[in-house]
Every structure is written in C-alpha cells, then in structure tokens.
C-alpha positions in Angstrom: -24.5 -2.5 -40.5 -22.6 -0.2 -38.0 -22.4 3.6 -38.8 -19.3 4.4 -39.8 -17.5 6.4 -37.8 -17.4 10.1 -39.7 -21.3 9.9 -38.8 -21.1 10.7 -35.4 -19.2 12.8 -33.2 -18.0 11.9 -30.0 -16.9 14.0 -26.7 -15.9 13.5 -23.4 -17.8 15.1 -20.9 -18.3 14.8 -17.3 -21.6 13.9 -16.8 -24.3 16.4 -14.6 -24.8 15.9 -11.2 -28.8 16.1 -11.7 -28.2 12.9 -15.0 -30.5 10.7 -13.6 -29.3 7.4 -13.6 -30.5 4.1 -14.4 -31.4 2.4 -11.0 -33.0 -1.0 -11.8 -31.5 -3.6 -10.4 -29.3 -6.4 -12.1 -30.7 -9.1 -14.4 -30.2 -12.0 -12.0 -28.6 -13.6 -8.5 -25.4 -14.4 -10.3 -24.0 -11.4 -11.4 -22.7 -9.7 -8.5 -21.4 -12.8 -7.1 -19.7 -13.2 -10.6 -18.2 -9.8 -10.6 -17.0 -9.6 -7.0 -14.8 -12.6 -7.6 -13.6 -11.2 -10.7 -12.3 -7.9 -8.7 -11.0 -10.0 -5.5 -8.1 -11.9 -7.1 -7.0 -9.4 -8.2 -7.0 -7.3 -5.1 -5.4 -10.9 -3.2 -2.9 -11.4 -5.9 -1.7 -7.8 -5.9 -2.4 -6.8 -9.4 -5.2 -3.7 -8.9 -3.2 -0.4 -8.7 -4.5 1.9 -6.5 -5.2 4.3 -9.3 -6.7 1.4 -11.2 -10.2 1.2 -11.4 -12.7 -1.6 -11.5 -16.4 -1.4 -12.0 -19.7 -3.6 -12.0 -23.0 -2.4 -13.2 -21.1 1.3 -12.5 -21.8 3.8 -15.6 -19.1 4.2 -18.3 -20.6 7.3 -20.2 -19.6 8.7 -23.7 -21.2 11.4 -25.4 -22.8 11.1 -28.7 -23.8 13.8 -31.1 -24.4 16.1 -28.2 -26.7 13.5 -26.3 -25.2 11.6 -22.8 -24.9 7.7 -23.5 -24.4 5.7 -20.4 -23.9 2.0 -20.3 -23.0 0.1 -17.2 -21.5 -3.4 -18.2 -21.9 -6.0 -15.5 -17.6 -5.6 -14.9 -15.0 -3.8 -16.5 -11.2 -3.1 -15.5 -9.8 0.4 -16.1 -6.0 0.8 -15.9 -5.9 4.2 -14.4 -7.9 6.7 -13.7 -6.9 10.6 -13.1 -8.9 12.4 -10.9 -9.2 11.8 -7.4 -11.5 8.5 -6.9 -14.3 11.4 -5.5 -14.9 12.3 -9.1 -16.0 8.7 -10.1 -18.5 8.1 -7.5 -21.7 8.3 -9.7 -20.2 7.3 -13.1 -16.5 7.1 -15.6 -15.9 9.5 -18.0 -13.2 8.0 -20.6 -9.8 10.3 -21.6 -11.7 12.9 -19.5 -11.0 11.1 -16.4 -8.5 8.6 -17.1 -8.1 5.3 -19.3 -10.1 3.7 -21.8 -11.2 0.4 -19.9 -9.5 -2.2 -21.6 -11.9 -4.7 -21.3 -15.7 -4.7 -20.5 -17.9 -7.9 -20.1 -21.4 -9.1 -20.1 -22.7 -11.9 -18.1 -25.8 -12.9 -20.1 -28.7 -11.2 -18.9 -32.5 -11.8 -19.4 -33.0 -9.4 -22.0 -32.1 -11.6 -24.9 -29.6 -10.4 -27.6 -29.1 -6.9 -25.3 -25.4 -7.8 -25.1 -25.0 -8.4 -29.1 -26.8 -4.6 -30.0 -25.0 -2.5 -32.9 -27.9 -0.3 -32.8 -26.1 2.5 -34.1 -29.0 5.6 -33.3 -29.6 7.0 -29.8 -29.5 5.1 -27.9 -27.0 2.8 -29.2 -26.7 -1.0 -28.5 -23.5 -2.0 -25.8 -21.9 -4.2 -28.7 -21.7 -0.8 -31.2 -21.0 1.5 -28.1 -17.8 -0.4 -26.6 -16.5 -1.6 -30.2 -17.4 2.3 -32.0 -17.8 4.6 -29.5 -15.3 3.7 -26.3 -13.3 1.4 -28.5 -12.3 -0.4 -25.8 -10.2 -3.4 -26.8 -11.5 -6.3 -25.4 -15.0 -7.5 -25.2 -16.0 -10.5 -23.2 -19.7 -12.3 -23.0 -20.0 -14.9 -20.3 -23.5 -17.1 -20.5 -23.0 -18.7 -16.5 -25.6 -21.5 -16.6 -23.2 -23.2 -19.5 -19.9 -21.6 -18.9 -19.9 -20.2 -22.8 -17.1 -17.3 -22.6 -16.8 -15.5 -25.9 -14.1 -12.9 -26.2 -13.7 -10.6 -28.8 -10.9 -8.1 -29.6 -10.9 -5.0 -31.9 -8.3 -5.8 -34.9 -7.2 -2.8 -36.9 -10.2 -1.9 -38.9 -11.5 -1.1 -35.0 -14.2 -4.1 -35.6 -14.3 -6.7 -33.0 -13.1 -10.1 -34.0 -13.9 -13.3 -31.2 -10.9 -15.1 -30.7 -10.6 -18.9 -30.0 -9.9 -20.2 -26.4 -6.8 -22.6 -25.8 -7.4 -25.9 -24.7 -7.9 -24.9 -20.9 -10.9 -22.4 -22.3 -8.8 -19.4 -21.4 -7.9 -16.3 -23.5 -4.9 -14.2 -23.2 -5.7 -10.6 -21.9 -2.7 -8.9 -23.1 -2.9 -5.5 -21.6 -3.4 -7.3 -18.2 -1.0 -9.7 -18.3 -3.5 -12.3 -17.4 -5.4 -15.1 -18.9 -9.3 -15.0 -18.5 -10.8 -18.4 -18.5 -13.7 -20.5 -17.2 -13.6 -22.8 -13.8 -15.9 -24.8 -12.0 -16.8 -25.1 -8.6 -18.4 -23.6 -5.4 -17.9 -20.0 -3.7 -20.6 -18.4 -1.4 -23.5 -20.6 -1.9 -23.0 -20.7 -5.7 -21.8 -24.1 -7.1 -21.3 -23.5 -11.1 -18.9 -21.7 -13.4 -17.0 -18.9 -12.9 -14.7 -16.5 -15.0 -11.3 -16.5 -13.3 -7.8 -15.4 -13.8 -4.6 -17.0 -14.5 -0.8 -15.7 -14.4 1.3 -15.7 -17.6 2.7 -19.5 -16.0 -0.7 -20.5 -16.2 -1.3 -20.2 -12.1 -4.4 -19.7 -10.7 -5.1 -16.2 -9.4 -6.9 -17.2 -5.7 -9.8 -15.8 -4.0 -9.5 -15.1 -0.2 -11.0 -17.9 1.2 -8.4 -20.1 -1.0 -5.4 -18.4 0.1 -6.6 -18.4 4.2 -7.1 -22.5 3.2 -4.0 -22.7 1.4 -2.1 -20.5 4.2 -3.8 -23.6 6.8 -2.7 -26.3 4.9 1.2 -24.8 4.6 0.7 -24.4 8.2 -0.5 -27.3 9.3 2.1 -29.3 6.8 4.6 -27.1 8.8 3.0 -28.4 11.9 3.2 -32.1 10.5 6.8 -31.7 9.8 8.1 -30.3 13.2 6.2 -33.3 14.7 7.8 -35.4 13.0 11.0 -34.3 13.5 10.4 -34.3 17.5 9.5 -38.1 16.7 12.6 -38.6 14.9 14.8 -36.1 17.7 12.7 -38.7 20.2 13.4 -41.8 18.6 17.2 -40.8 18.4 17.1 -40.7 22.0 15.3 -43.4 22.8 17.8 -45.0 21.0 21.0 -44.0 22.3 19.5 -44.5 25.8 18.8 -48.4 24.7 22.6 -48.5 23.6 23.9 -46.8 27.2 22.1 -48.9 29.0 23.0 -52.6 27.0 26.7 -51.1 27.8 26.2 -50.5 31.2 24.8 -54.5 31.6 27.5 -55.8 29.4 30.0 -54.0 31.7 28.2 -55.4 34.6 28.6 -58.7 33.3 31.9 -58.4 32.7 32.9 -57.2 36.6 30.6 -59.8 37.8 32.8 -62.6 36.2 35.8 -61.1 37.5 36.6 -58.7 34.6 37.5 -54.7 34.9 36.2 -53.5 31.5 38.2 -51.2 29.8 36.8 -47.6 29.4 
C-alpha cells in the first residue's frame, strides 16, 4: 500500500558536491548498448533540443522528509532543463533545475523485483519514487532477453496504470510525439530486441549506421539511374548512327543505278 501523499514532504534541492554517489556499475552488458540507441535516433532524427536532456544510469534526485533520495533509471528523457548543462554534471534536480522527465525506464536488471518497489520508507523503491515522488508521467520496464515492454502512465488519481500495446507492440508517448515500441535485430555486436522509436506516421526513427546505409543505397540507386540513362542516351545514338548510315547505302544504291536521290 503506497503512503499517501500528505505523509511526506517533498523539496527540491540541489544536491552537495561532497553526496557521495552510487558508483557500482550497471546490472549487465545490455544496458548501455540499449540506452545509447535510445538517445541516438533521436539526436539523427533531430528531435533532442539542445536544452533537452537525456540520461542513463545519471542520478534524478528528490528530497524526502529532509533526507536526499537518488535514483538513476537506466534512461530517461527530460524536456528542458534550466541551468547551464555545467550544473547537471553529477546529478538532475527536478523543478529546481528544469522539467520533470517525462518518462523514465528500466531495462530489467539482476536484482529481481528492484524495478517494481513501492517501498514507501527511506529509501523508497523506484516504482513509489517516479509514480509519488517525481510523478513523472510515464513509466516504462523493458525485460531484453524476451522483448517484454510494459508501459505505464499516471491517470488522475497520480497512480500508474500499464497501458496495452497496439498490434506493432508500440505505445504512444504523447509528450514526445513518438511511439515507443520493440524491434528485432543486430546493432554493435548485439543481435536481440531493442526499444526503438517511431514518428506519429508510424516511420522508423534510424540510428546512424542505418541512415549512412540508407544515404548509400539512395546514392548508388542514383548511380544506377544515371547509368542507365547514358545506356539509353548511347543506345539512341547508336541508333540514329544505324539509320544515317542504311541512308547513305540506299543513296548509294540509288546513284549507282543511275539515280540522283533527292535530298
């Protein structure tokens, strides 16, 4: 049962330099990879402001009955942030510094249930502190050996509800714009599911690599092309030098038997 809210107080404060912050390292291999693509199609497609902020395994910090709470989800998005990007170097201080993030996720990690926690004392589980604390509106939990994506969304009572995927296993991320959704294939090394962006038309947001091979292919279609149309311009020739030259015989037969063609 989450605390309700009139329990605990919350502030914004920007946390000390001398906070001592986690430093273990991630739970597995696959979540940087998993994060960075995340980040790069958006930077590619041209949808990361430059006052936008996005973070992976980078401390979101809150502060709870006059006690620091830091968690670091494995990415989040933040729309805007409000100090200069010097300020966020160590960690994100919500309304203090800029935006509520409006969506945090989770790749599953190797501390069972961690993801799930509405712990509500210090210190509190993620699920309680992005759904009570940050309130931040979406909530997404990725399991990347079976491509499970569960989002969930505050609704008005400020509890999170999942919502249900469409038949391409994408979810609408309003304040984005964007769809998030699971695809499957291969990118640095790592063949197995990703989580991926798609446009409001339902087009695929592309990684670097994809655009440099898609930018290839338009240029070596280009390339077909103009070759064929020298074979064509050549052909045309060709052509036209086959029909001067069955003139110049026929009017060479016709002189030969006595005849002045007419020109």
């Amino acid at each position: 049962m989450l605390a309700n809210s009139a329990t605990f107080e919350v502030t914004w404060e920007k946390l000390p330099d001398d906070f001592v912050l986690d430093d273990e390292p991630v739970d597995n291999i696959n979540q940087p990879p998993l994060a960075a693509a995340l980040t790069e199609s958006l930077v590619f497609a041209g949808k990361l402001p430059a006052n936008a902020l996005t973070t992976t395994n980078y401390g979101i910090c809150a502060t709870l009955n006059n006690r620091f709470v830091v968690k670091a989800p494995d990415w989040g998005y933040v729309p805007a942030i409000r100090v200069p990007r010097d300020d966020v170097i160590r960690s994100y201080t919500p309304r203090l510094q800029g935006d509520i993030p409006v969506i945090v996720m989770e790749f599953i990690s190797d501390t069972e249930g961690s993801e799930y926690s509405s712990k509500p004392t210090y210190p509190p589980g993620k699920w309680f502190f992005y759904e009570q604390i940050l309130q931040v509106p979406n909530y997404a939990i990725f399991e990347p050996s079976t491509g499970v994506l569960e989002v969930y969304r505050l609704d008005d009572s400020g509890q999170y509800q999942i919502q249900d995927l469409d038949v391409n296993n994408r979810c609408w991320i309003g304040e984005m714009n964007l769809f998030l959704g699971i695809w499957q294939g291969s990118r640095e090394n790592r063949t197995g599911y990703w989580l991926r962006w798609w446009d409001e038309s339902g087009e695929l947001l592309l990684w670097g690599l994809e655009l440099t091979i898609r930018e290839q292919q338009r240029a070596d279609g280009e390339r077909q092309r103009a070759d064929g149309e020298r074979q064509r311009a050549d052909g045309e020739r060709q052509r036209a030098d086959g029909e001067r030259q069955r003139a110049d015989r026929l009017a060479q037969q016709l002189r030969d038997a006595g005849i002045e063609p007419q020109v």
